[in-house]
C-alpha positions in Angstrom: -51.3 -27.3 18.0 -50.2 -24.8 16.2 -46.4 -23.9 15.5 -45.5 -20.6 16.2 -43.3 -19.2 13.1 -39.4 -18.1 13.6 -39.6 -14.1 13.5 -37.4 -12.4 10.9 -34.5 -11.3 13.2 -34.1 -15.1 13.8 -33.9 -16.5 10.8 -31.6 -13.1 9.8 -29.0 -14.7 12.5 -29.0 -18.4 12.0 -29.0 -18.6 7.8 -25.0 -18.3 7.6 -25.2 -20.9 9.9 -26.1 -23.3 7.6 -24.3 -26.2 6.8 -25.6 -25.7 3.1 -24.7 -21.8 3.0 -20.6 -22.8 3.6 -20.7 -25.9 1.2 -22.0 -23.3 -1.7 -19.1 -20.4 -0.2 -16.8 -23.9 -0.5 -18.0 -24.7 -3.8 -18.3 -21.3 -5.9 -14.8 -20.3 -4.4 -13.2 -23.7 -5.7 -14.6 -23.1 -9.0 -13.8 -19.5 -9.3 -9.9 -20.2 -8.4 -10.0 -23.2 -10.9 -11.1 -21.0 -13.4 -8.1 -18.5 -12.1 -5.6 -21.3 -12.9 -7.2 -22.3 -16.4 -7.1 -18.2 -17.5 -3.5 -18.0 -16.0 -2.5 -20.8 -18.6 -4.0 -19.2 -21.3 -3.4 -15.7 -20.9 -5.2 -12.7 -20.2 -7.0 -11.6 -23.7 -9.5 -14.7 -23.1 -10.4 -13.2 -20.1 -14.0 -11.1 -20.3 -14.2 -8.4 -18.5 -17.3 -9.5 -16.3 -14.9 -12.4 -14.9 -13.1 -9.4 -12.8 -15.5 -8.3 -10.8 -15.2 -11.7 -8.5 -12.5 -13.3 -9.9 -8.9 -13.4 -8.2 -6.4 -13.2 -10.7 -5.6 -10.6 -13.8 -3.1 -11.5 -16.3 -0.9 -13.7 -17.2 2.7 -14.3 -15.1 4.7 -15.3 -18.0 4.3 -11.9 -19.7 7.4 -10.1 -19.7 8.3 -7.4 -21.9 11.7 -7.2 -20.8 12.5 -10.7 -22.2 13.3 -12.2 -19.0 11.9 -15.6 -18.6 10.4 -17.1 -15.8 12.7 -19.7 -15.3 16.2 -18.0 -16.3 19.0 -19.1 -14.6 21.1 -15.8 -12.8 23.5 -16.0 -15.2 21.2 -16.3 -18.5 19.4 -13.5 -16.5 22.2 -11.0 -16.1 23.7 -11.4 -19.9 20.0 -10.2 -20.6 19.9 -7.6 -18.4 22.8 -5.6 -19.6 22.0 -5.5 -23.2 19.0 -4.1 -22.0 20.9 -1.7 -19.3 23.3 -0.4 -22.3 20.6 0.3 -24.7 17.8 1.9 -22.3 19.0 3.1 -18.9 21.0 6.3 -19.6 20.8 9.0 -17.2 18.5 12.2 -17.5 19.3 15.6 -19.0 18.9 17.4 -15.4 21.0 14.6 -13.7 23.5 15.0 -16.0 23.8 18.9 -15.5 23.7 18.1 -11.8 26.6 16.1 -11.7 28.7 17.2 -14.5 27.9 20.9 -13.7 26.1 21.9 -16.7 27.7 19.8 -18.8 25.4 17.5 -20.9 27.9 15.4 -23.1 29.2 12.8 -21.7 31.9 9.5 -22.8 29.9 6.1 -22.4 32.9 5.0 -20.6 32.0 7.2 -18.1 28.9 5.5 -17.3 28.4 3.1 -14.5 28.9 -0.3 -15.0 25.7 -2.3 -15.6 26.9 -5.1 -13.8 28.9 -3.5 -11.0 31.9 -6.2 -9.3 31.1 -5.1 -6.3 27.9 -7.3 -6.4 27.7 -10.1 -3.9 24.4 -11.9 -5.7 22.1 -13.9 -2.8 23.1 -12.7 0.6 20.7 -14.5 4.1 18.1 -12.0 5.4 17.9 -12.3 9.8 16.2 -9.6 10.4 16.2 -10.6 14.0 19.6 -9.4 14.3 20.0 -6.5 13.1 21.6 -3.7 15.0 20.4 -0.5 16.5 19.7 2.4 14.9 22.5 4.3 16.0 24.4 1.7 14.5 23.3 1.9 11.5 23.5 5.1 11.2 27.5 4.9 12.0 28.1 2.2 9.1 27.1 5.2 6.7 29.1 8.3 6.6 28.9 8.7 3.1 25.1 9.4 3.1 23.9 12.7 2.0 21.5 14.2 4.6 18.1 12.5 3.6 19.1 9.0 2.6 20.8 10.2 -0.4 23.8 8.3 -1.9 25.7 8.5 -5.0 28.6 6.9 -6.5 31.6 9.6 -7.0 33.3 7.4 -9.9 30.7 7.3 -11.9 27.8 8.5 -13.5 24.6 6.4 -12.2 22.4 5.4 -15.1 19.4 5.8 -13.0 18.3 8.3 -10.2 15.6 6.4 -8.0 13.1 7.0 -5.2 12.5 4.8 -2.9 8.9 5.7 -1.5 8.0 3.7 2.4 4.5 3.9 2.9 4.8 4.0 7.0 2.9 3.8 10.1 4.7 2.3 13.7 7.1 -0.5 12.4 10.1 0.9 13.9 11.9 -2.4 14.0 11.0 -3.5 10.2 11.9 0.0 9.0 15.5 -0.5 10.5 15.8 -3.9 9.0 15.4 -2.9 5.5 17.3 0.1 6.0 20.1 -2.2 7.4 20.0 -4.0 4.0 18.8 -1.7 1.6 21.6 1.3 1.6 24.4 -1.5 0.8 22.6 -3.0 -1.4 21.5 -0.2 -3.3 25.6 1.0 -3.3 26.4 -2.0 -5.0 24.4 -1.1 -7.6 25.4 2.3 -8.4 22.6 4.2 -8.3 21.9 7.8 -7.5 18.5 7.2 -5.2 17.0 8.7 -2.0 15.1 7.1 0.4 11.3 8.5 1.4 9.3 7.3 4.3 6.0 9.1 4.1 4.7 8.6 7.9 0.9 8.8 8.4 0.0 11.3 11.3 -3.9 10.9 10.9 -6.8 9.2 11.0 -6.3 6.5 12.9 -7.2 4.0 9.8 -4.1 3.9 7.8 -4.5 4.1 3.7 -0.9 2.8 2.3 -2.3 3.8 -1.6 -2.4 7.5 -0.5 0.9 7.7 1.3 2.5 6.4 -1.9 0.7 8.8 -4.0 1.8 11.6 -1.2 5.6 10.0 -1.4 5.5 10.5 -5.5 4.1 14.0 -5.5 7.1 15.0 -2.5 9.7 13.5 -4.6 8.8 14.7 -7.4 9.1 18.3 -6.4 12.6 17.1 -5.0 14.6 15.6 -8.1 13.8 14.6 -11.5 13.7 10.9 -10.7 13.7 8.2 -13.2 11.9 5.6 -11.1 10.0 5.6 -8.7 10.1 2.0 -6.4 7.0 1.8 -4.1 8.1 -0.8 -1.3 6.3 -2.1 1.8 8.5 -1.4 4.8 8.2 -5.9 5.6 9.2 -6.4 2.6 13.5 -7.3 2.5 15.3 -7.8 -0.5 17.6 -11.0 -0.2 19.9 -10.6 -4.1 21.8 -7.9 -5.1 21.3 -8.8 -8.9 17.7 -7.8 -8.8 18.2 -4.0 -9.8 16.2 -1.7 -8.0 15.2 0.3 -11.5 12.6 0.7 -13.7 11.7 -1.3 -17.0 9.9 -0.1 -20.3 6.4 -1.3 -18.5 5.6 -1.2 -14.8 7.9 -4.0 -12.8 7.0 -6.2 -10.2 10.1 -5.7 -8.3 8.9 -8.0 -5.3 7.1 -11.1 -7.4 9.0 -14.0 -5.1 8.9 -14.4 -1.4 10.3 -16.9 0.6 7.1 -17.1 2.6 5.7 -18.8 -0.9 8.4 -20.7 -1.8 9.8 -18.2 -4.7 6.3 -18.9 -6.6 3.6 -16.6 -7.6 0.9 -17.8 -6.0 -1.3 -16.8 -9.1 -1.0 -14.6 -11.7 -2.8 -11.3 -10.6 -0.5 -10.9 -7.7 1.1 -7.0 -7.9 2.8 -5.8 -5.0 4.9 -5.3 -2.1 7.6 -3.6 -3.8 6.3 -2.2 -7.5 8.6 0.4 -9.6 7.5 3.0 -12.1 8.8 5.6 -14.6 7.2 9.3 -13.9 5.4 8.7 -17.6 4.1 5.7 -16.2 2.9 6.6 -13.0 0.7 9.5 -14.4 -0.6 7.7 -17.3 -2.2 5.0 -15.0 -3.2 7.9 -12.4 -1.7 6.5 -9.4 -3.0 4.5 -6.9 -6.6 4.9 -6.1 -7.4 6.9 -2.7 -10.4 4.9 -1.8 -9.1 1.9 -0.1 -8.3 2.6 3.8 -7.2 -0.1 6.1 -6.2 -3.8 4.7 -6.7 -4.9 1.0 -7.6 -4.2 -2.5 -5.4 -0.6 -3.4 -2.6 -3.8 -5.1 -5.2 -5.7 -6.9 -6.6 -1.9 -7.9 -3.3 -0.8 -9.3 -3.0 -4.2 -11.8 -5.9 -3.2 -13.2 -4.9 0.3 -13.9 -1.6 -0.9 -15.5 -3.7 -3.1 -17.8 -6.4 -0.6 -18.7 -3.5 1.3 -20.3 -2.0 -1.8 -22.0 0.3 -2.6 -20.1 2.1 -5.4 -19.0 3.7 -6.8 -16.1 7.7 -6.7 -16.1 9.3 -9.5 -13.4 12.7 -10.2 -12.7 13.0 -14.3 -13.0 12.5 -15.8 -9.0 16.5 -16.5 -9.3 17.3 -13.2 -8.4 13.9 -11.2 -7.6 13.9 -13.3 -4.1 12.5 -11.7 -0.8 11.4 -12.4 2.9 7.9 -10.6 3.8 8.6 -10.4 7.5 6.2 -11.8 9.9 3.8 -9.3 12.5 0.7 -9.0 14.5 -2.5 -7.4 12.6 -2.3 -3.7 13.2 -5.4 -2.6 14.7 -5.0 0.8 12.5 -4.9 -1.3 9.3 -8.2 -3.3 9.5 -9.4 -5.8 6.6 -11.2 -3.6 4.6 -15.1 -4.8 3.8 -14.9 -3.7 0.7 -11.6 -4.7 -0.9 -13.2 -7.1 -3.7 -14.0 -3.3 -5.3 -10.0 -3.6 -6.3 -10.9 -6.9 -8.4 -13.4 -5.5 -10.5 -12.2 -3.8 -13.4 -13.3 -0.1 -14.2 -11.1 1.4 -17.1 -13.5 4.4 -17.2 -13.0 5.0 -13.3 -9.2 4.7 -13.1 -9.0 8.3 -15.1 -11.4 10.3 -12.9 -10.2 9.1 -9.3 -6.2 8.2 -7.8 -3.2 10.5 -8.3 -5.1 13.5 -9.8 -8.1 13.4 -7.0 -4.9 13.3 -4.0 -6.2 15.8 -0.9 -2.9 15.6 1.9 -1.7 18.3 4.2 2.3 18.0 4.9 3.2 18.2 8.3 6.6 17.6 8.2 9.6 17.4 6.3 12.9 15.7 7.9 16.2 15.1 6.6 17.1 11.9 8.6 21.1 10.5 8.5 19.1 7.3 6.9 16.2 8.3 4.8 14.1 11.5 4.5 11.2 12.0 6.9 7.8 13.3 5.3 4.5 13.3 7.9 1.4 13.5 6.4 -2.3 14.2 7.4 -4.6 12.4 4.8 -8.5 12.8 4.6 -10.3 10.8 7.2 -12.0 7.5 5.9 -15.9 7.6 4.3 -18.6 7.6 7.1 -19.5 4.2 5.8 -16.1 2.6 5.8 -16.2 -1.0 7.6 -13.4 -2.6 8.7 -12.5 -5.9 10.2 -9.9 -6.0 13.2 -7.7 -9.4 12.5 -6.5 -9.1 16.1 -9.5 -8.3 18.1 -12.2 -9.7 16.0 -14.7 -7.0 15.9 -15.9 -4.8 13.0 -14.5 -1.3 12.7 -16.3 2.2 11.4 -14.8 4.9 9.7 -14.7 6.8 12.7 -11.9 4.0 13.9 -14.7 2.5 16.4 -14.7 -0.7 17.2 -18.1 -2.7 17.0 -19.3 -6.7 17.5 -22.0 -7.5 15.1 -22.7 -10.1 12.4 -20.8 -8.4 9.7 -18.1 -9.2 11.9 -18.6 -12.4 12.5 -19.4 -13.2 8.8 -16.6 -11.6 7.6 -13.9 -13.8 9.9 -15.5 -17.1 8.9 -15.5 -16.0 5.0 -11.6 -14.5 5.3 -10.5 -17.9 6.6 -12.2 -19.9 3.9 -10.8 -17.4 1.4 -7.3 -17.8 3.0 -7.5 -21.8 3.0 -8.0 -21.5 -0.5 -5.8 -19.2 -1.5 -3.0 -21.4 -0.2 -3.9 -24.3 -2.8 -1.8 -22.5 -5.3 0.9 -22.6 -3.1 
C-alpha cells in the first residue's frame, strides 16, 4: 500500500508546529541575549556591526559623558550636576533679547538657580486620582496660553519643548499634565508644552509626530532642548532636570515597572531630550516605522552612527512609572520592527527628519499645552501589523486579517517577551 504524500500547503501549516522548530526559537534567542549581556559588560567598540542586525542591545549603559555614575547617590548626583549647570547651561542670545528686551548682557547673579529650593526631590505618582481637567486647568493661572510658563525672578538657563506624540489617551495626557507643569516650575525653566495629535491614518506612527512636534516648535521659539516624551510615561523626582546634556540624554532610563534597572543596555526611550544641533545631525527619527516597535531602537543607532553616546541621569533621581493600558488597536505590533535593530549608518542620512511629508491641520493654544493636529502619509501598501488585543494581522490599509503570519507572530512575541524579562 502505498502512502499517499502530505501536499505542500500542509506541510506549509504544520512546520511551526514543531516541537523542534520552538526548542531552536528557545535556543538561538537565549544565546543571542547571553551574548547581549556579555557585550553590555564589555562595552560597545567590541561589538561588530553584523551582531545588530538580530541582536537586542547597542551600547553600553555605563557610558555617561556627563560624569554621572550609575550608582550615584542624589546627593553625589546634584553636587555634579551644578558644576556642570554653571559651566554649560546658559541661556540663548534670542532668549535673552526676549526677556531682557534687547538687552544681551546679563549679571550671573541674575541667573536661575541650578538647584532651585523650591525642589521637593521624589514625590508618589497615583495617577488614578488625579483630577479633572477643568481642575487642572484652575491650579494654573500663571500659564501663558499654550502651556507656556516662565519664572518672573529670574532668567531660566534653558528654554525647553516638551513634544507629546498623541493619539486618544485623554486620561494619561491629564496625568502627566497634572505632574509635569509643577514639576517643571520647580525647576525654573522657560518651556512649552506640544501635543502633536494624529488626525490620520488610522495606523498611528509616534516617530513622525515627534519629528512634526520639532519642526512646529521650531518655527515657534529658539529652543534649547527639545524633550520627546511618551504621554504614559510620569516623572516621579523633581531632581531629574528636564534639560539637555552635551550628547543625547536618556531622560526616562528607570521605571518602576522594572524595578529602577535597565533592562539591557540598548534601551532608548520613553522620554529622550535633544539640543536643535543634535537633533539635525542624527536626522531625526526615521518615518518608516507605523504602529508598535522599532522607531526607539532606530533612533540609538542613529545617535551612535554619529558618535555619540548615551547621557543618563543615575536611577536615584531619573525614576518613573510607565502607566499601564490596553493594546490600541491603531498601534499594532509592527512585522517589521527588528529593521530598527540593524544598524545602517549610510541610511540614517538619506531617510528621517529631512524626508518628513505632514499636512497641519490645526494649531490650538490650550490653557495646558498647545494643540497641533496633523495628517501624516498613510502607511506602505505592504505594511503588516499585529493587533495585541484582537489577535489578527493588520494591512496598511488598517484591515484586519486572520492568517498564519498572525498566528506565528503571537507565539514568537511571547517567547521574545518571556525572555526579555530574564534581565529583569
Amino acid at each position: 500500500m502505498v502512502t499517499p504524500k502530505k501536499s505542500p500547503s500542509t506541510m506549509m501549516r504544520r512546520w511551526y508546529l514543531s516541537p523542534r522548530f520552538w526548542l531552536n526559537v528557545v535556543i538561538v534567542m537565549i544565546v543571542m541575549e547571553a551574548l547581549v549581556l556579555l557585550l553590555n559588560n564589555f562595552g560597545s567598540h567590541v561589538v561588530p556591526n553584523w551582531f545588530y542586525a538580530v541582536g537586542w542591545s547597542f551600547g553600553n549603559s555605563s557610558d555617561s559623558p556627563d560624569g554621572f555614575g550609575p550608582d550615584e547617590p542624589a546627593d553625589s548626583f546634584l553636587v555634579h550636576y551644578e558644576d556642570y549647570c554653571r559651566k554649560s547651561l546658559l541661556p540663548n542670545e534670542s532668549s535673552i533679547r526676549e526677556l531682557l528686551d534687547g538687552r544681551t548682557v546679563y549679571n550671573e547673579s541674575e541667573l536661575c538657580h541650578c538647584i532651585p529650593q523650591s525642589l521637593v526631590g521624589g514625590f508618589g505618582v497615583n495617577y488614578t486620582a488625579t483630577p479633572s481637567l477643568e481642575s487642572i486647568i484652575s491650579l494654573h493661572p500663571e500659564l501663558k496660553p499654550g502651556g507656556r510658563w516662565l519664572p518672573s525672578n529670574c532668567i531660566p538657563r534653558q528654554r525647553v519643548a516638551v513634544i507629546i506624540p498623541f493619539r486618544d489617551r485623554h486620561e494619561h495626557l491629564k496625568a502627566l499634565l497634572y505632574i509635569l507643569h509643577p514639576m517643571l516650575q520647580r525647576q525654573e525653566l522657560d518651556y512649552t508644552i506640544f501635543v502633536v495629535e494624529q488626525a490620520e491614518p488610522e495606523i498611528f506612527n509616534k516617530a513622525m509626530l515627534m519629528n512634526a512636534g520639532f519642526q512646529e516648535a521650531s518655527r515657534v521659539a529658539a529652543f534649547d532642548c527639545f524633550i520627546f516624551h511618551d504621554v504614559d510615561m510620569l516623572p516621579e523626582d523633581d531632581r531629574n532636570f528636564y534639560v539637555c546634556s552635551p550628547t543625547p540624554r536618556h531622560v526616562g532610563a528607570y521605571l518602576h515597572n522594572w524595578k529602577y534597572q535597565l533592562p539591557y543596555g540598548g534601551l532608548f526611550g520613553g522620554v529622550t531630550a535633544f539640543t536643535r544641533a543634535q537633533f539635525e545631525l542624527v536626522n531625526g527619527f526615521s518615518n518608516q516605522y507605523y504602529g508598535w516597535g522599532g522607531e526607539d531602537d532606530d533612533m540609538l543607532r542613529r545617535v551612535k552612527a554619529k558618535n555619540f553616546k548615551i547621557s543618563r541621569f543615575p536611577p536615584s533621581v531619573a525614576r518613573f512609572v510607565m502607566i499601564k493600558h490596553e493594546p490600541d488597536d491603531g498601534n499594532p505590533f509592527n512585522m517589521r520592527s527588528s529593521l530598527g535593530y540593524r544598524y545602517r549608518p549610510n541610511h540614517y542620512s538619506q531617510e528621517g527628519l529631512s524626508t518628513l511629508v505632514y499636512t497641519k491641520k490645526s494649531d490650538e493654544p490650550l490653557p495646558l499645552y498647545r494643540r497641533l493636529t496633523v495628517a501624516l502619509p498613510p502607511p506602505p501598501k505592504n505594511f503588516k501589523g499585529y493587533s495585541r488585543r484582537t489577535h489578527r494581522s493588520v494591512r496598511g490599509d488598517g484591515r484586519a486579517v486572520r492568517g498564519f503570519a498572525a498566528k506565528f507572530t503571537a507565539v514568537l512575541s511571547v517567547v521574545c517577551l518571556l525572555l526579555f524579562s530574564l534581565n529583569l
